[in-house]
MIDRENGU-995639 format. One record per residue (C-alpha): residue in three letters; chain; x, y, z. Coordinates in Angstrom, 3 decimals, m for minus. Example, Ala and Ser with C-alpha at 12.3 -4.5 7.8 and 13.67 -1.06 7.14 Angstrom:
<rec><r>ALA</r><c>A</c><xx>12.300</xx><yy>m4.500</yy><zz>7.800</zz></rec>
<rec><r>SER</r><c>A</c><xx>13.670</xx><yy>m1.060</yy><zz>7.140</zz></rec>
REM end
This chain:
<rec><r>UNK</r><c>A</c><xx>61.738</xx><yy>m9.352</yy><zz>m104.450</zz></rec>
<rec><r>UNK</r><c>A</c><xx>60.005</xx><yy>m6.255</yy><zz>m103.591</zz></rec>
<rec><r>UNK</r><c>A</c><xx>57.785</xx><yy>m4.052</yy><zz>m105.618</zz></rec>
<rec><r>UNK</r><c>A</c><xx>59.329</xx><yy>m0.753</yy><zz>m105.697</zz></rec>
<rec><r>UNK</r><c>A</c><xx>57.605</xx><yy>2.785</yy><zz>m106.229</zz></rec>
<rec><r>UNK</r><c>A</c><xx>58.834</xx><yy>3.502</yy><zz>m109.507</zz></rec>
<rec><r>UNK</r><c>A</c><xx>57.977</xx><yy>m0.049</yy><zz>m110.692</zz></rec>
<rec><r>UNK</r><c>A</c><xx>54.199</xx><yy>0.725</yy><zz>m109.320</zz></rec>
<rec><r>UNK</r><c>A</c><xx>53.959</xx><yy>3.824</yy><zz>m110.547</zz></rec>
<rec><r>UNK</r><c>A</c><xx>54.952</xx><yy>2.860</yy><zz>m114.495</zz></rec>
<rec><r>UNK</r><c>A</c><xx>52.358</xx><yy>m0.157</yy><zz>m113.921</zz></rec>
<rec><r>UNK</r><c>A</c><xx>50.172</xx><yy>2.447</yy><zz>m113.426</zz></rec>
<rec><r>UNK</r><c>A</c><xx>49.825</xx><yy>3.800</yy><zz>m116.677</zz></rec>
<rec><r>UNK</r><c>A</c><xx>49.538</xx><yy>1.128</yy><zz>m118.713</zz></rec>
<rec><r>UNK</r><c>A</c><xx>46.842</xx><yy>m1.162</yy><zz>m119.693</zz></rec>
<rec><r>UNK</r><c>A</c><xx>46.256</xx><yy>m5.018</yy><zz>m119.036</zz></rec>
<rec><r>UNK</r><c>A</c><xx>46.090</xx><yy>m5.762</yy><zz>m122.938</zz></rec>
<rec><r>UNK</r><c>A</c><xx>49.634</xx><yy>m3.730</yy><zz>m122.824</zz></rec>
<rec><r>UNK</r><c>A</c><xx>50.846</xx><yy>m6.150</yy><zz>m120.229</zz></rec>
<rec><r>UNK</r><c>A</c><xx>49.154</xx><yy>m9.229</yy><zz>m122.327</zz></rec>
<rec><r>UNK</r><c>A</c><xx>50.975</xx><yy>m8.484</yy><zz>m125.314</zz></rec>
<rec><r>UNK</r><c>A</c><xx>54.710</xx><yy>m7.921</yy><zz>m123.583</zz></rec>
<rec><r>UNK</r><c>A</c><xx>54.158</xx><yy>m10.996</yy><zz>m121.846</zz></rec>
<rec><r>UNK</r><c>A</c><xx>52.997</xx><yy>m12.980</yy><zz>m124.905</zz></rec>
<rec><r>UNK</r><c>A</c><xx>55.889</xx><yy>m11.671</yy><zz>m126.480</zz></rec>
<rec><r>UNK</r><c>A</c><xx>58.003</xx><yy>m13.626</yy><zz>m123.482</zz></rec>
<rec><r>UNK</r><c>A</c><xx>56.046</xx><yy>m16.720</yy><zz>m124.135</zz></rec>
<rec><r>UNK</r><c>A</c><xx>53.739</xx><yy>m16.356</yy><zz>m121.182</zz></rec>
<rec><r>UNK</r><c>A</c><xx>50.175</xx><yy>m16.801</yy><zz>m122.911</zz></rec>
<rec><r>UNK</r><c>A</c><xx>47.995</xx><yy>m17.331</yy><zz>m119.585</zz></rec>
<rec><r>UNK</r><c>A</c><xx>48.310</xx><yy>m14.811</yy><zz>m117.390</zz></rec>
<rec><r>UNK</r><c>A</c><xx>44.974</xx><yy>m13.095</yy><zz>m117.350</zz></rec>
<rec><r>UNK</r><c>A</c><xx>42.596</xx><yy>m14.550</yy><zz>m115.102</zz></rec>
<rec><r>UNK</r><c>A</c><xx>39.575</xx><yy>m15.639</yy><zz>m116.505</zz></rec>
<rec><r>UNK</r><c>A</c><xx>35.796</xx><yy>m14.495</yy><zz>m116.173</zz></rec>
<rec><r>UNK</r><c>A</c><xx>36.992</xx><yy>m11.938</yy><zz>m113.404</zz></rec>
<rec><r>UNK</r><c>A</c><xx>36.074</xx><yy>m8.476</yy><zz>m113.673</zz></rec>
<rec><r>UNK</r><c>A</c><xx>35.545</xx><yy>m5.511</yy><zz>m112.072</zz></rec>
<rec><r>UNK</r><c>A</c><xx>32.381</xx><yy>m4.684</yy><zz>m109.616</zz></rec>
<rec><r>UNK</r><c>A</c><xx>32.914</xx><yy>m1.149</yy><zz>m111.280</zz></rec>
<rec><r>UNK</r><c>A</c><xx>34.693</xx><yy>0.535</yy><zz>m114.056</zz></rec>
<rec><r>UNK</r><c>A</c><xx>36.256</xx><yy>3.367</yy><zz>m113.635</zz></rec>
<rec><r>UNK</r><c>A</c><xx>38.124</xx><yy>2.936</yy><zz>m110.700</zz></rec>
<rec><r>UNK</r><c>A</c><xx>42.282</xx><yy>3.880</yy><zz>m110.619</zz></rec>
<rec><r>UNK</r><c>A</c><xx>44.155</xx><yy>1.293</yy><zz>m112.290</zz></rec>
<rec><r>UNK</r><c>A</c><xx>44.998</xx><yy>m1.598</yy><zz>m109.572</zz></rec>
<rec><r>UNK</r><c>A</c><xx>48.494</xx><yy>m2.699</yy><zz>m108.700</zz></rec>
<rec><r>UNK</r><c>A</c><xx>49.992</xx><yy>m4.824</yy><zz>m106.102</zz></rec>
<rec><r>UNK</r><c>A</c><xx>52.304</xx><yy>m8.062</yy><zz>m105.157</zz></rec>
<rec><r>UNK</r><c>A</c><xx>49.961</xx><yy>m10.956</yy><zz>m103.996</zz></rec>
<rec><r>UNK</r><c>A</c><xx>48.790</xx><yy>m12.522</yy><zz>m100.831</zz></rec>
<rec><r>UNK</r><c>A</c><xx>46.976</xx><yy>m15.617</yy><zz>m101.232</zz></rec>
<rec><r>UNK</r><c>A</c><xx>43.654</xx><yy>m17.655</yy><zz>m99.673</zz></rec>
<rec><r>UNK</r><c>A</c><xx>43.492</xx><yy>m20.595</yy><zz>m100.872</zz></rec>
<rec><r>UNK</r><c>A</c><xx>39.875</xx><yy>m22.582</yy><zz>m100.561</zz></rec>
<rec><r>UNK</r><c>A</c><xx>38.359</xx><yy>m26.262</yy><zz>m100.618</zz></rec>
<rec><r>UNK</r><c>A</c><xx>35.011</xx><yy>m27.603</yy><zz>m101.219</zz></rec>
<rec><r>UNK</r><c>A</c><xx>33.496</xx><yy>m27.120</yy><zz>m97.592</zz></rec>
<rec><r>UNK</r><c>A</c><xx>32.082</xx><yy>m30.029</yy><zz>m95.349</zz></rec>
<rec><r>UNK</r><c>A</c><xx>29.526</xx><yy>m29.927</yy><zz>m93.142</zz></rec>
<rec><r>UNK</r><c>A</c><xx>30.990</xx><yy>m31.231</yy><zz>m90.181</zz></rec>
<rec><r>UNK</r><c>A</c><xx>34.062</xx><yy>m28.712</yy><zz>m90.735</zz></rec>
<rec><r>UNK</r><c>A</c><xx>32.168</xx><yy>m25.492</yy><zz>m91.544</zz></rec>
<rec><r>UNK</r><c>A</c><xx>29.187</xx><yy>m24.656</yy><zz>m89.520</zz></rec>
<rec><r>UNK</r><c>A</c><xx>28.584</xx><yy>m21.429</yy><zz>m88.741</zz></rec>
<rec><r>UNK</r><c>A</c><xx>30.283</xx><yy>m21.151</yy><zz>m85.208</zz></rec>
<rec><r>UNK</r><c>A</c><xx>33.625</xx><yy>m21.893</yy><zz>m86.752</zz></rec>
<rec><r>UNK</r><c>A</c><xx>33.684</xx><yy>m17.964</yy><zz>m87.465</zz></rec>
<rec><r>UNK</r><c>A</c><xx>33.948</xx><yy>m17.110</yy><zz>m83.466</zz></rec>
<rec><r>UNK</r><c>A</c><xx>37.681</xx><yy>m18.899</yy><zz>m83.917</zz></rec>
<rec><r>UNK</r><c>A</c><xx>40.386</xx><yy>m16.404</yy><zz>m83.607</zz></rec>
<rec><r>UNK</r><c>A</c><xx>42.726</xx><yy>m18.355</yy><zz>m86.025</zz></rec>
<rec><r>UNK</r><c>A</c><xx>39.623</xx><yy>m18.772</yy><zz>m89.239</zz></rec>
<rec><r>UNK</r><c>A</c><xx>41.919</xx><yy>m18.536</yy><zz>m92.273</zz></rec>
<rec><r>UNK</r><c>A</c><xx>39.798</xx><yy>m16.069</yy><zz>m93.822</zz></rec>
<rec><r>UNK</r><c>A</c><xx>39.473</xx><yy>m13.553</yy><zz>m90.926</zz></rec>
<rec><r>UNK</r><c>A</c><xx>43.527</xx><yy>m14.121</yy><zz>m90.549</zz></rec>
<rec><r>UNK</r><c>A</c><xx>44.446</xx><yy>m13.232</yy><zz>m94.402</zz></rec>
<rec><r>UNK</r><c>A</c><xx>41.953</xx><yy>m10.066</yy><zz>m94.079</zz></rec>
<rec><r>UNK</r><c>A</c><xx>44.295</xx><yy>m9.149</yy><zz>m90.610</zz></rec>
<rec><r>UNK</r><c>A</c><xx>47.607</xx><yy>m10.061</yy><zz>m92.033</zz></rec>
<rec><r>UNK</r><c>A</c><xx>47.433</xx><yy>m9.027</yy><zz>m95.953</zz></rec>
<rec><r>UNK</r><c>A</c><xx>50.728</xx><yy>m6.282</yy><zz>m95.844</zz></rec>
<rec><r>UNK</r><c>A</c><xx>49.404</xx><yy>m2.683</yy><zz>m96.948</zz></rec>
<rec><r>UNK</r><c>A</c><xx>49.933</xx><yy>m2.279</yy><zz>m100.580</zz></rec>
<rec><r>UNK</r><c>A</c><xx>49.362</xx><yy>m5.850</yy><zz>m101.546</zz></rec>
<rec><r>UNK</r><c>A</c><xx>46.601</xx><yy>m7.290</yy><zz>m102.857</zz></rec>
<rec><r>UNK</r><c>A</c><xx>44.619</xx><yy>m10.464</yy><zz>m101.476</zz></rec>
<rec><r>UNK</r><c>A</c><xx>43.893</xx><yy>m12.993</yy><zz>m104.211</zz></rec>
<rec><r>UNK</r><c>A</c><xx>41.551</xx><yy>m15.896</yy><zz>m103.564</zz></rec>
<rec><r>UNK</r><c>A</c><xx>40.977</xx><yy>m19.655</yy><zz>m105.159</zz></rec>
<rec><r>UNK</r><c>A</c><xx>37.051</xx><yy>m19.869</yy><zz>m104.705</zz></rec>
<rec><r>UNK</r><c>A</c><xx>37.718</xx><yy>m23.010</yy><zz>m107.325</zz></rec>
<rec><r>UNK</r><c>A</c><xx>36.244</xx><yy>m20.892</yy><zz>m110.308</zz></rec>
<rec><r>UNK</r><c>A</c><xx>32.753</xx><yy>m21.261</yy><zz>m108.322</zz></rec>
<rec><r>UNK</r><c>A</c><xx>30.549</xx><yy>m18.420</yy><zz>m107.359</zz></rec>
<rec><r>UNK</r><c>A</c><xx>27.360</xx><yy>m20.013</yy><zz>m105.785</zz></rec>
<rec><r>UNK</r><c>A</c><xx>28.713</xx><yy>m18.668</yy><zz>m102.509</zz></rec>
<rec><r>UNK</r><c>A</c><xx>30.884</xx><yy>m15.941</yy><zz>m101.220</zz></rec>
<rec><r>UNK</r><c>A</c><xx>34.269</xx><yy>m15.259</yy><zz>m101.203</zz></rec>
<rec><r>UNK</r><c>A</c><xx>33.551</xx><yy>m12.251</yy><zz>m98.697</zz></rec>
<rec><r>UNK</r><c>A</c><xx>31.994</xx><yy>m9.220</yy><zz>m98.093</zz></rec>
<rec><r>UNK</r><c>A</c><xx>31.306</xx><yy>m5.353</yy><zz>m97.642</zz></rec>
<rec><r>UNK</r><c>A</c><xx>32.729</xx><yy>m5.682</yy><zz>m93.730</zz></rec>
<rec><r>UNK</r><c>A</c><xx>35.626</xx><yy>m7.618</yy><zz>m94.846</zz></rec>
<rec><r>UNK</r><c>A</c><xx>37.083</xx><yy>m5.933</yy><zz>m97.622</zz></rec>
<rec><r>UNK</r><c>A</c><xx>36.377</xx><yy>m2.733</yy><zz>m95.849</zz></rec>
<rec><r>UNK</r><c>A</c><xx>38.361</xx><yy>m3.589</yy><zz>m92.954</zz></rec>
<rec><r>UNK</r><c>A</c><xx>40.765</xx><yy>m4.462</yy><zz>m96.084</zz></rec>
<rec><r>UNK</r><c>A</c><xx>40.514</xx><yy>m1.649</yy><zz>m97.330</zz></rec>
<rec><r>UNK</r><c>A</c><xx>41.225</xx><yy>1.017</yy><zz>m94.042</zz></rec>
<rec><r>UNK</r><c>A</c><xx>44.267</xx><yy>m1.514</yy><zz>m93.566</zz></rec>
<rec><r>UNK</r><c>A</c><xx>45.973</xx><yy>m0.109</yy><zz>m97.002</zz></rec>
<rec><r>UNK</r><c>A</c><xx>45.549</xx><yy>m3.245</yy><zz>m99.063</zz></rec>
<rec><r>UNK</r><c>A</c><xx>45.432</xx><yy>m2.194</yy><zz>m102.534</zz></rec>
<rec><r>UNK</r><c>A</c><xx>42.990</xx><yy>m4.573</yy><zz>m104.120</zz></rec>
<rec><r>UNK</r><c>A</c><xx>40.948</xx><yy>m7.767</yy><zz>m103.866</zz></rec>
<rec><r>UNK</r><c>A</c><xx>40.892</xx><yy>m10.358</yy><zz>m106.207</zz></rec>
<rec><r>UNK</r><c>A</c><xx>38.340</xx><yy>m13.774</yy><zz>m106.299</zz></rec>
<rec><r>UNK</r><c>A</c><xx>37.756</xx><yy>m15.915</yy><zz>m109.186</zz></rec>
<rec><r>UNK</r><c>A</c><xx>34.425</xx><yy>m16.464</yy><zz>m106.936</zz></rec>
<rec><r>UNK</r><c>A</c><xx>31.785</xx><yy>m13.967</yy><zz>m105.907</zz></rec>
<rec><r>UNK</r><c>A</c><xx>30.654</xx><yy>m11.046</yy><zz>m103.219</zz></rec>
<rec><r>UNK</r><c>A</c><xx>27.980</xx><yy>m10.521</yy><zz>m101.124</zz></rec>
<rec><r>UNK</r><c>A</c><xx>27.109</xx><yy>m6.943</yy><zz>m100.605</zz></rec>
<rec><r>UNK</r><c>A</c><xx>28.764</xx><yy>m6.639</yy><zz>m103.849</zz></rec>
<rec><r>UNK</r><c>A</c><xx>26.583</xx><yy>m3.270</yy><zz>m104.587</zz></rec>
<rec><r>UNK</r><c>A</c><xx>28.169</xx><yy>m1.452</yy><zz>m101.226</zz></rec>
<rec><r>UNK</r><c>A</c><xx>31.655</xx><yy>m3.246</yy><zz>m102.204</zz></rec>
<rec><r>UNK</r><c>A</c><xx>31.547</xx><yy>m1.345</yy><zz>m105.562</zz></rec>
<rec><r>UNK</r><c>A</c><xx>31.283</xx><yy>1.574</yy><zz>m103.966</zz></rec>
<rec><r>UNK</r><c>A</c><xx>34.228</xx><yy>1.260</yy><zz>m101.686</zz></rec>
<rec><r>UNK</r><c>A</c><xx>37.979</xx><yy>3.261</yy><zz>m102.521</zz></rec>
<rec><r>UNK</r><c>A</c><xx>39.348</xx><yy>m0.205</yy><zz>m103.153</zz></rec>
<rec><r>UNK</r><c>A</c><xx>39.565</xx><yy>m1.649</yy><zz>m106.155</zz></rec>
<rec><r>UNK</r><c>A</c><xx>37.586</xx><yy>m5.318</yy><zz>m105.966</zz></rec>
<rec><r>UNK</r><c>A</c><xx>37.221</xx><yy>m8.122</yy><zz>m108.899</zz></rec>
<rec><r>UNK</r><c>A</c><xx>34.937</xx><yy>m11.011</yy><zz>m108.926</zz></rec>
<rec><r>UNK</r><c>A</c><xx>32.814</xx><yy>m13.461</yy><zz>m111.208</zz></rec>
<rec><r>UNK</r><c>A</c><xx>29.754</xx><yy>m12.096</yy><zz>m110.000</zz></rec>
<rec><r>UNK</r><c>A</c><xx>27.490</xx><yy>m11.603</yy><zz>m106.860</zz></rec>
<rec><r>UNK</r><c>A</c><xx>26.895</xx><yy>m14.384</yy><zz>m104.615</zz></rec>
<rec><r>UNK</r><c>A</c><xx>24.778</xx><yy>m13.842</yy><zz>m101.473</zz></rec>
<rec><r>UNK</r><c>A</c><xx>25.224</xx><yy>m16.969</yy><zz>m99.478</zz></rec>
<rec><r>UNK</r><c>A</c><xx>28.195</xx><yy>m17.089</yy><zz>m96.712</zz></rec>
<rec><r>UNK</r><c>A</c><xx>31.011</xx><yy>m19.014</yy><zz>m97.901</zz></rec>
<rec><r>UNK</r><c>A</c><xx>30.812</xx><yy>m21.778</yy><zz>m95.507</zz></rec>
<rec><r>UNK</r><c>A</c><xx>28.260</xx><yy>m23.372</yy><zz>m97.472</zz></rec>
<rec><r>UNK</r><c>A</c><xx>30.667</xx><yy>m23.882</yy><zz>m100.603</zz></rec>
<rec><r>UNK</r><c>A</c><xx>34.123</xx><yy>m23.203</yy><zz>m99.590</zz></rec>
<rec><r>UNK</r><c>A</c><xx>36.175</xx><yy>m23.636</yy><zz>m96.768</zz></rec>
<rec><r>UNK</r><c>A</c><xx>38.951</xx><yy>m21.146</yy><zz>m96.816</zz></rec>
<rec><r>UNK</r><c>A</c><xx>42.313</xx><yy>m23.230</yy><zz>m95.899</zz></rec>
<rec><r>UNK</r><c>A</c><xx>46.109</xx><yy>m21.915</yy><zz>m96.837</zz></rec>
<rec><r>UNK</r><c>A</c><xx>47.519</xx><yy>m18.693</yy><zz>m96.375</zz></rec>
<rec><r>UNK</r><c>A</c><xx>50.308</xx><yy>m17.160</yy><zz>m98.851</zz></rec>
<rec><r>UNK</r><c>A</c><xx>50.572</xx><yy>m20.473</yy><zz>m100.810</zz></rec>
<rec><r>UNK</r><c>A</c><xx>50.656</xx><yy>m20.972</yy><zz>m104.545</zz></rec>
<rec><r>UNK</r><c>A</c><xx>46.891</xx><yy>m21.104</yy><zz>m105.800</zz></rec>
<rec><r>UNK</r><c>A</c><xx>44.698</xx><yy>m21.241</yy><zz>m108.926</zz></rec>
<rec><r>UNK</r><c>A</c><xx>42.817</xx><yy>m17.927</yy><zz>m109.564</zz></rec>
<rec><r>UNK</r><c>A</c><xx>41.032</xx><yy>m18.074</yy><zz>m112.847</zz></rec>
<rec><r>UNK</r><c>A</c><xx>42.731</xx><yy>m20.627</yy><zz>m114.191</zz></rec>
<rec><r>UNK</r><c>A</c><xx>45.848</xx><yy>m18.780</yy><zz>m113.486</zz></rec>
<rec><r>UNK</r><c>A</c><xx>48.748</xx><yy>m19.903</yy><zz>m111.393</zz></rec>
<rec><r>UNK</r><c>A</c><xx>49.258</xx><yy>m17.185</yy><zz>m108.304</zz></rec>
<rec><r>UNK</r><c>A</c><xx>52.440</xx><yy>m17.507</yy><zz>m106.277</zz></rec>
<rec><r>UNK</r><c>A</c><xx>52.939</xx><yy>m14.865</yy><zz>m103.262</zz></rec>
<rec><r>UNK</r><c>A</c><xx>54.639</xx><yy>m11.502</yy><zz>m104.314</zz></rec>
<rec><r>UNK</r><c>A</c><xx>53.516</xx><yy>m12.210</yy><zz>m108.336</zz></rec>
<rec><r>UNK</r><c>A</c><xx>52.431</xx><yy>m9.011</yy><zz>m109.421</zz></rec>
<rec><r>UNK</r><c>A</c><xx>48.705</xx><yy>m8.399</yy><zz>m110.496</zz></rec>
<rec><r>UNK</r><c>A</c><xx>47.288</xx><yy>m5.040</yy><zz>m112.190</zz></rec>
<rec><r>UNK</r><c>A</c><xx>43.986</xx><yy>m4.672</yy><zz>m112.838</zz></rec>
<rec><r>UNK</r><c>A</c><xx>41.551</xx><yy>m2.498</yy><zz>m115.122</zz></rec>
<rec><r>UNK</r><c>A</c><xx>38.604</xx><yy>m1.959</yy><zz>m116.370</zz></rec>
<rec><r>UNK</r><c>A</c><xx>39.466</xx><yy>m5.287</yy><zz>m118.989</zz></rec>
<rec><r>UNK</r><c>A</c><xx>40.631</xx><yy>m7.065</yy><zz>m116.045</zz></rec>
<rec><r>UNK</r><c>A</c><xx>43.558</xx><yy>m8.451</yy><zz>m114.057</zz></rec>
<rec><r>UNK</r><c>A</c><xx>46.952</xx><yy>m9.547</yy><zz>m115.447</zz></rec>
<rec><r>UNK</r><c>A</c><xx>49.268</xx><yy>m11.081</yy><zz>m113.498</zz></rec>
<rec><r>UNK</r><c>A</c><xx>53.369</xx><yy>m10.350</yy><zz>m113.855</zz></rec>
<rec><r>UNK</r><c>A</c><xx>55.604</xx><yy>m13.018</yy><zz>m112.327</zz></rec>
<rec><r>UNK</r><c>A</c><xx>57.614</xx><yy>m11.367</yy><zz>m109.460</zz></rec>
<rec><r>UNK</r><c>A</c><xx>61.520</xx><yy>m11.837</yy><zz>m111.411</zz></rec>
<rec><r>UNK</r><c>A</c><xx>60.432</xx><yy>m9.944</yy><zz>m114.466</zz></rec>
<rec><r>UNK</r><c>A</c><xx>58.008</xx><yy>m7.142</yy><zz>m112.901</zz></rec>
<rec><r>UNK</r><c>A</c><xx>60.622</xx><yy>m4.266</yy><zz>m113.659</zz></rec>
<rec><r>UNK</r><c>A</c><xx>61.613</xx><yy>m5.030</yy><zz>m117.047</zz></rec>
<rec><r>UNK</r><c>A</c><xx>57.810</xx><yy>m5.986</yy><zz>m118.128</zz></rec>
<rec><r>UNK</r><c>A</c><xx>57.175</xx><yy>m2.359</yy><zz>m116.452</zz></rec>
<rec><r>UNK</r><c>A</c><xx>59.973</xx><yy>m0.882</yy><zz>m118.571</zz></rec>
<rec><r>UNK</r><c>A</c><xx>58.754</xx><yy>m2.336</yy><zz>m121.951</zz></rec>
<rec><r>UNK</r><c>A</c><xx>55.112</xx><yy>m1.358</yy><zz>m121.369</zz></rec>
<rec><r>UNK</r><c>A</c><xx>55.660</xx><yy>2.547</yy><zz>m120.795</zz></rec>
<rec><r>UNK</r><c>A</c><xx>57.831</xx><yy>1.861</yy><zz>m124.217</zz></rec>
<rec><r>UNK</r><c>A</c><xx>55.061</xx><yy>0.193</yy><zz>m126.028</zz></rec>
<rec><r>UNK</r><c>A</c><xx>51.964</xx><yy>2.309</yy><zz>m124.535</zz></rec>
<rec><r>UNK</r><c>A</c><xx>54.048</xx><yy>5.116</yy><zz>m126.079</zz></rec>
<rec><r>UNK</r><c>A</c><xx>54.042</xx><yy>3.874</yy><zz>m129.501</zz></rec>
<rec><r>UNK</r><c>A</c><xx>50.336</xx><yy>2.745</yy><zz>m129.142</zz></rec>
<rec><r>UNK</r><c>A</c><xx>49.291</xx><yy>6.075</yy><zz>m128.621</zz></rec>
<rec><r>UNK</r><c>A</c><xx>51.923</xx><yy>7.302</yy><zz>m131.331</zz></rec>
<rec><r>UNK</r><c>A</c><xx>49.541</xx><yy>4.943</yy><zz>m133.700</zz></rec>
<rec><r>UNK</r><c>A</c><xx>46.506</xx><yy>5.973</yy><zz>m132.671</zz></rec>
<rec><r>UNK</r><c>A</c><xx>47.272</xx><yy>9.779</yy><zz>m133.006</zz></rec>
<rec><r>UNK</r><c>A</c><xx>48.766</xx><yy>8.196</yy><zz>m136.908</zz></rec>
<rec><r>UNK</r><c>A</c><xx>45.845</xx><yy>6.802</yy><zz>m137.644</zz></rec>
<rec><r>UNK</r><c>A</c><xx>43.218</xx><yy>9.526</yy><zz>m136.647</zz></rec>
<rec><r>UNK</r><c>A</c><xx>45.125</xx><yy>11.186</yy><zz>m139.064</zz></rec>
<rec><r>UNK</r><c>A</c><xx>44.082</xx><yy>9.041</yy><zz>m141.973</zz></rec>
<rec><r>UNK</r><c>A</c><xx>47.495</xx><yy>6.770</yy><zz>m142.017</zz></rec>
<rec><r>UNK</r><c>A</c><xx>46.733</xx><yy>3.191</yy><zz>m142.737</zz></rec>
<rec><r>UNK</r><c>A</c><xx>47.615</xx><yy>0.519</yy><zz>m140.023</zz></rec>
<rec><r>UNK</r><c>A</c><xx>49.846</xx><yy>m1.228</yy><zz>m142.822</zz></rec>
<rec><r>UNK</r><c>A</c><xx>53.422</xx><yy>m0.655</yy><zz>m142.068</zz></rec>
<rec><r>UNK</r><c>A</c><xx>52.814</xx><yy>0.947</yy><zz>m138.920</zz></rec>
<rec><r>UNK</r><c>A</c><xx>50.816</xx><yy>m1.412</yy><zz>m136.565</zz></rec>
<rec><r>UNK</r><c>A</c><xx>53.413</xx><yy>m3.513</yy><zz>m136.171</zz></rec>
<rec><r>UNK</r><c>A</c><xx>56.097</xx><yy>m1.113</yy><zz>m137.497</zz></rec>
<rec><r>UNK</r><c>A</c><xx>57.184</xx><yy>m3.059</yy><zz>m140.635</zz></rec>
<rec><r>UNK</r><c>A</c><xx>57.688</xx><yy>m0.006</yy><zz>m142.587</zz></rec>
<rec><r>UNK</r><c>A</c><xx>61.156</xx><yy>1.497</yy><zz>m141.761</zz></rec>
<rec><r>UNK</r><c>A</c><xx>60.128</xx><yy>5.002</yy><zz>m141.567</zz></rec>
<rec><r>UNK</r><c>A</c><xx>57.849</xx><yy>3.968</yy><zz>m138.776</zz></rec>
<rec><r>UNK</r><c>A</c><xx>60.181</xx><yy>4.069</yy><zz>m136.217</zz></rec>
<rec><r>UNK</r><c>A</c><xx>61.768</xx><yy>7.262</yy><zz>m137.476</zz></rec>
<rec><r>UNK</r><c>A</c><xx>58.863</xx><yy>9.156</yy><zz>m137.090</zz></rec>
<rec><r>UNK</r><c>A</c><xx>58.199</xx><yy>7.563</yy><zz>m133.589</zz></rec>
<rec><r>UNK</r><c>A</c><xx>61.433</xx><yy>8.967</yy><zz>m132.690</zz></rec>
<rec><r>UNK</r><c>A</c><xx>60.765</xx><yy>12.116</yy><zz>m134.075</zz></rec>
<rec><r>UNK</r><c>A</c><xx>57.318</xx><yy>12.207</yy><zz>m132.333</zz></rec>
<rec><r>UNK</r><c>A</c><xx>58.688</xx><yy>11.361</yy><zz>m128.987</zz></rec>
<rec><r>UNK</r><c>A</c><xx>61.010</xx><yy>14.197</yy><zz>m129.318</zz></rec>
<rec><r>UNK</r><c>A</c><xx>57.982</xx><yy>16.469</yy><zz>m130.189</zz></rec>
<rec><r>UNK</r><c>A</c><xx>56.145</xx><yy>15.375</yy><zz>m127.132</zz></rec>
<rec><r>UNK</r><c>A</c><xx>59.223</xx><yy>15.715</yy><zz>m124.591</zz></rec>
<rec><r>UNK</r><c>A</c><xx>59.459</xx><yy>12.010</yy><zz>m123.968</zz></rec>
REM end
């Protein structure tokens, strides 16, 4: 299925621990990828379906340096063919002693319309990467090429990012906590439920500025809980 505007746009405003819970709530406990974060905080809150790179150890014989200068390197083809809008995710194997990419190639990302990048490995030229428009997660920076470590093989396949299974056209969103990841046949109703519950979270955090006690409120065990939600959502025009 497709992601469609409205669905992005109420992903949007809501937060990964948001999306955590709701899923958790579904029985999905492990879809937040691990030891990725962003290269800065701050940036606009990241959504998009997935397009996949998958990578193996590299070999010598395999990955010199000339294999680059072929018109068909996986790498260099996911970078050309990731649809505007998505985001590329890649399986660097949880290893960040070399590369996953850098500054030229998620730039040229980047002008293409692709909404986000995604490695459970590192960057090079992470410090100019930070800076770009798009929003970019990694374990941390790594300046060797990645043809010394990895050897960048499948495109648009299932993969392992972060110990976290990716297919193609699973939805991620990413903040400044990190990147969540929505399987593609429940994106609209997990989208639905989150506006719902970031509403009452910041119904309970305006309660409890106020002095009221998180007992009986966060969760809403006391009855009159949800009446005053109600009553506050009216106030506020939602």
């Amino acid at each position: 299925m497709t992601l469609c505007d409205s669905t992005r746009d109420k992903l949007r405003k809501v937060s990964t621990p948001t999306i955590a819970t709701c899923l958790f709530k579904k029985g999905l406990k492990n879809q937040f990828i691990q030891d990725v974060r962003p290269l800065k905080l701050g940036k606009p809150t990241m959504v998009g379906e997935a397009f996949t790179l998958r990578c193996i150890p590299a070999r010598e014989d395999r990955n010199p340096i000339t294999v680059f200068r072929n018109s068909d390197h996986p790498q260099r083809v996911a970078v050309e063919e990731c649809p505007p809008g998505h985001i590329l995710v890649i399986d660097s194997r949880k290893d960040a002693r070399a590369a996953s990419g850098g500054d030229i190639l998620v730039t040229r990302l980047m002008v293409r319309g692709v909404a986000g990048i995604v490695t459970d490995g590192g960057f090079r030229d992470s410090s100019n990467i930070a800076n770009l428009a798009i929003p970019s997660y990694h374990n941390r920076p790594a300046a060797p090429t990645n043809l010394t470590l990895h050897e960048a093989l499948d495109i648009n396949v299932p993969i392992a990012c972060g110990d976290v299974a990716v297919f193609p056209g699973d939805v991620l969103v990413g903040d400044d906590d990190g990147v969540m990841v929505i399987p593609a046949g429940i994106v609209d109703e997990v989208a639905d439920e989150c506006i719902e519950m970031t509403l009452f979270e910041n119904f309970v955090l305006e309660k409890v500025q106020e002095g009221r006690s998180v007992i009986g409120l966060y969760p809403p065990t006391n009855d009159n809980t949800l009446i005053d939600f109600e009553a506050w959502k009216t106030t506020k025009g939602n």
